[in-house]
Structures are given as C-alpha cells and as structure tokens.
N, C-alpha and C positions, 0 to 999 in steps of 0.2 A: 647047645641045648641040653645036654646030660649034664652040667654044670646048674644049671637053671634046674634041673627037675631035682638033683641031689638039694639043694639051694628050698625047693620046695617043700622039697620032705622035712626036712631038718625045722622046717619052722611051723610045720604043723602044732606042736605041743606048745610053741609059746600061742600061734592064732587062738587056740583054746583056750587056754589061760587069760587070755585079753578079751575072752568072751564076757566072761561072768566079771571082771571087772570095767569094765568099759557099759556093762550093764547098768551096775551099780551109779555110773555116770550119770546114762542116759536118765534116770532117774532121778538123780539130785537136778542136775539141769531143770526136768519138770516143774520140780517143788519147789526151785526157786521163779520160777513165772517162764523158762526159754522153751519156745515152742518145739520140737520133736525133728523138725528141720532143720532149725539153728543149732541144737545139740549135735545133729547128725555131721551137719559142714565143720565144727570146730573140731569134732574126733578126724575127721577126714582130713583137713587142714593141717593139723598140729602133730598129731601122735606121741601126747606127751600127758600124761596120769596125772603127776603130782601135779605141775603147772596147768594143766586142765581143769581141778579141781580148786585152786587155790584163783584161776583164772577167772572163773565164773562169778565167784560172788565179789570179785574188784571190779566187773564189768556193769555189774547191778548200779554201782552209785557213777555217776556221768562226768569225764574231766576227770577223773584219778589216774593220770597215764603215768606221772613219773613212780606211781605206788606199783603199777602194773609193770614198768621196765625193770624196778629193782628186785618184785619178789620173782620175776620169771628168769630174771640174768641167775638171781642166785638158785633159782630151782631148777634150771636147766642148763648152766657153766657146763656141768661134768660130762654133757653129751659132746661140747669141744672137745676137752680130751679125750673120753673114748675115740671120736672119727679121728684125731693126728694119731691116738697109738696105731690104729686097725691102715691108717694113710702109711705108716711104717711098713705095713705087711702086703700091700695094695700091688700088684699084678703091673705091668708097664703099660699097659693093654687099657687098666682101670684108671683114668686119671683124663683130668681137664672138666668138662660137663657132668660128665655120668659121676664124678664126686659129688657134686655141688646137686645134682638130683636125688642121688642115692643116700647122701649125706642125711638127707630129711628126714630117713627111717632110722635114722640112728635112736635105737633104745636100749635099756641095760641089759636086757633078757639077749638082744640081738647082736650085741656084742662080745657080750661074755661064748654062745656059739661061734660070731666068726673069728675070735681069739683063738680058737682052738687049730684054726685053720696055718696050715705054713705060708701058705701063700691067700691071698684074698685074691677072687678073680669077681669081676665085676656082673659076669653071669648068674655067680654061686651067691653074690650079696642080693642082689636081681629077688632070686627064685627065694631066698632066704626072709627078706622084707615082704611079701608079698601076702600071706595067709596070717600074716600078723597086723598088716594092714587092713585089710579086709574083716580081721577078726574084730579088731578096733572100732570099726568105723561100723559094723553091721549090727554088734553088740548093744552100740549107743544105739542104734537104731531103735532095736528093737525094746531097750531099756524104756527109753522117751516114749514111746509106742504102747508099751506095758502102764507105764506112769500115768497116762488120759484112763485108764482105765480102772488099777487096782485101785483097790479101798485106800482109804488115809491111811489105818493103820499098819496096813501090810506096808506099806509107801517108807513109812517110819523104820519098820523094822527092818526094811533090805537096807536104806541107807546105810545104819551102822557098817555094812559088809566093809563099805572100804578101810574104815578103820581095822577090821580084822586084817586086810591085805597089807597092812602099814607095819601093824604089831609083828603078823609071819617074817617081813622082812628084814625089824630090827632082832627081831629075839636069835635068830640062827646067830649074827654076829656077835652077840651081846655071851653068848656063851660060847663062841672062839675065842673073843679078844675081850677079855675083862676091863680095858679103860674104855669103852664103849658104853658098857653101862653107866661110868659118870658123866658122861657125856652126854647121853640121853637124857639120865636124870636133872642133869644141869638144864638141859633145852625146855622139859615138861616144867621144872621149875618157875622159871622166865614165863613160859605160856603162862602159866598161870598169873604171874604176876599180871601180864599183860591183860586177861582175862578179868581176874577179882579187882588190881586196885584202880579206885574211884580215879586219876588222875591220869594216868596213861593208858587205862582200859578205853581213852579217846581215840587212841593210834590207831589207822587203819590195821584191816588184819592183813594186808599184805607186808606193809613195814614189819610188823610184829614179827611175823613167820620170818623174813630176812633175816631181823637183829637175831632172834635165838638162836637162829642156827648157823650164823656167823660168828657168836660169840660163845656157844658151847665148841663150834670148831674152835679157836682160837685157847681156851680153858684148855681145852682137850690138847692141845698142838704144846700149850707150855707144862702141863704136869705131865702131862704122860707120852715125852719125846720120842720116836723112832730108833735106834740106832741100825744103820743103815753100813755100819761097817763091815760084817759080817758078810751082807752082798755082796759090797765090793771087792771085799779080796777073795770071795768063790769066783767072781766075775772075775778077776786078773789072771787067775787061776788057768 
C-alpha cells in the first residue's frame, strides 16, 4: 500500500497536466460532430493524445481502417518501447497479467517518472497511472461537457491549445539537440506539401501524418547519425 500511495503522489502533476490537455480534446471531439460520451469512452479506453487526436477525424469518414492502423502504429510504436525498457526495470513480483493491464497506462510523462525508479514494483506503477488516468478521462469529460455549451468562437480559440502543447514539446529538444530542428522542418515541409498540392492534398491525413514522420525520421537518421561509440566504451568501462 505505501508503494501505491508514493505511486500516487508522484503522478499527481502529470493528472494535472492531462487536465487541460485532454480538455482541449474533449473539445475538438465536440466540433467535429462526437457526442460528449463517446469523447469520454475514447479518453478512458485509449490514453493516448497524439493518436486520440489524429484518431478522431480518421473515424469521421467510414471504412478507412488500414489509414487508422498505420497512422496509430506509427503514432503510438514508441509506447512499445518505453513498456520493454521500464519490463527491464520490472520487480519479479510485477509480471504475467498486471503487465499486460498496467502496460495500457504506458505514456511518455509516465514513463519518463518510472525511469527514474531502480526498481519498478507493480504497486508503485498501480498508484502512479492512476490520477493521470483519471486526469484524462475527466478532463475530456468535462471538455465535451463545456463544448455543448461555449460560444463558437471561444470553441475556436481553445482549440488551438493543443497545437501550443505540440510546439512546448518540440521547442525544448529542438534547442538541446540541433538536427532536431531539420527534422521538424523537414516533417512541416512535407505537411505542407500534403496540405497545398492539388494532387496529393487527396491523401488521407492519416497517411500524410505517417509518411512525414517517417520520412523526416529517416532524413534525419541519414544526415544527422548517432555516434554511439563513446557509450559503449563508458559502458565497457
């Protein structure tokens, strides 16, 4: 139980934080036509931003499922990997079922805390996902809830919000790691193209958002390699 309640506390500042964007959610959901319920079951269901947000309006046109499996594989791959690194740090105690349930809460915020941890106990993941679930799913609630009500124009302008929560997250890297920025720029590029020209602006926008950002990875992976040496002989060390 003290595991669970440290597990608690620890995830209070992300719950909040998932407040106001899971709001923003609940919101666009609205203005694209989903009722305040259905908003509510997909934040509860999923707990997953990017893919939530790119999910919604693939859902809108009927029959685009392989557009739906490939922009969410590629929007949500990297929660695999986080759960095998933190399955590295994972308690003997934590394993079999309670992965494969606890696994669901895997988000970046929630991993980047139980990284910090020596050990991961299945309690402390427990009490850790827990207010950030909640923060998720109540958020949208109350987003969707708001959206039946506010004016159009207020409607319009919190929208934008999540775009602000996209920018907060690239700009901090983009000024650690300098090929970051071509990166990006390369992906905004691309969007755009997908956007303005007359002939591929057909493409759904679920493809669209896949290719960019598979192929600014890839740009980015051949100009601007790793060297990875330097680890490893600290690591031999």
């Amino acid at each position: 139980m003290n595991n669970y309640i440290r597990g608690l506390k620890s995830g209070i500042p992300i719950g909040l934080g998932y407040l106001s964007v899971s709001f923003t959610f609940g919101i666009m959901a609205i203005t694209l036509g989903y009722t305040w319920w259905q908003a509510t079951l997909i934040s509860l269901l999923t707990v997953t931003s990017a893919g939530q947000f790119s999910g919604i309006k693939t859902m809108l046109v009927p029959g685009n499922y392989a557009e739906m499996v490939i922009s969410q594989l590629t929007i949500n791959v990297r929660y695999s990997f986080m759960s095998i690194s933190i399955g590295q740090k994972a308690s003997t105690r934590f394993s079999g079922l309670k992965r494969w349930i606890l696994g669901f809460f895997m988000t970046d915020e929630i991993f980047a805390v139980a990284a910090a941890e020596k050990v991961v106990g299945a309690a402390f993941f427990a009490g850790l996902s827990t207010i950030p679930w909640i923060g998720w799913t109540l958020g949208t609630m109350v987003g969707a809830l708001m959206g039946n009500v506010l004016p159009a124009k207020l409607l319009s302008a919190l929208g934008l919000a999540i775009y602000g929560m996209f920018i907060a997250i690239i700009v901090p890297e983009m000024q650690k790691v300098r090929p970051v920025i071509w990166v990006v720029l390369i992906a905004v590029a691309l969007s755009c193209l997908f956007y303005y020209v007359p002939v591929i602006r057909e493409i759904p926008s679920g493809f669209s958002v896949s290719i960019c950002a598979i192929a600014a990875a890839i740009v980015g992976a051949l100009l601007f390699p790793k060297d990875f040496s330097d680890e490893e002989e600290a690591y031999d060390e």
